[in-house]
N, C-alpha and C positions, 0 to 999 in steps of 0.2 A: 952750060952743062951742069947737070944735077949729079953730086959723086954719090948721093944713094946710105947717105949715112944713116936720118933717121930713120927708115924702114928697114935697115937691117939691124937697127935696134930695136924696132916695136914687136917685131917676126919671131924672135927669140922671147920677148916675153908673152904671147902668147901661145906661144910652145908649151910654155912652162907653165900657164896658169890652166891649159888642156890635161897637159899630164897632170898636174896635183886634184884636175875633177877628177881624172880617171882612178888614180889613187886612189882617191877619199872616197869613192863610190867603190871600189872594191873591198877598202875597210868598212864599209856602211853594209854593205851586205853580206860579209865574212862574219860581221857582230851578229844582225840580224838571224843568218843562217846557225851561229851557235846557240844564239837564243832558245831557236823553235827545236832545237836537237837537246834541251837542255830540259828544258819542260815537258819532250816528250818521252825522254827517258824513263818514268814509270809505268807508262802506256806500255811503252815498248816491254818492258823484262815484264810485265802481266802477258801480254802475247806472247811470249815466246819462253814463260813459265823459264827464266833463269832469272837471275840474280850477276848484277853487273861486278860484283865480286867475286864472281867464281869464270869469268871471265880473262 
C-alpha cells in the first residue's frame, strides 16, 4: 500500500507557486496600469481644462 506522502507534498507546492504567478501578475499589471495613468495625467487636466491641484 502507498501512504500518499509524496504527492501531498508536491500538491502544496504547486498551490503555492500558482498563487505567487497569480500575485505577481497582479503586481505586473497594477505597475503597468499606474504607469499609463501616470503619463497620462497631462493629457488628462488639458481635457478637462483643470489643474490636478485644484483637485
Amino acid at each position: 500500500m502507498h501512504s500518499g506522502g509524496p504527492l501531498e507534498q508536491t500538491a502544496p507546492r504547486a498551490r503555492t507557486g500558482l498563487g505567487l504567478a497569480v500575485v505577481m501578475t497582479g503586481v505586473l499589471i497594477t505597475a503597468v496600469d499606474t504607469t499609463i495613468v501616470v503619463l497620462a495625467l497631462p493629457e488628462i487636466e488639458r481635457g478637462l481644462h483643470v489643474a490636478l491641484a485644484s483637485v
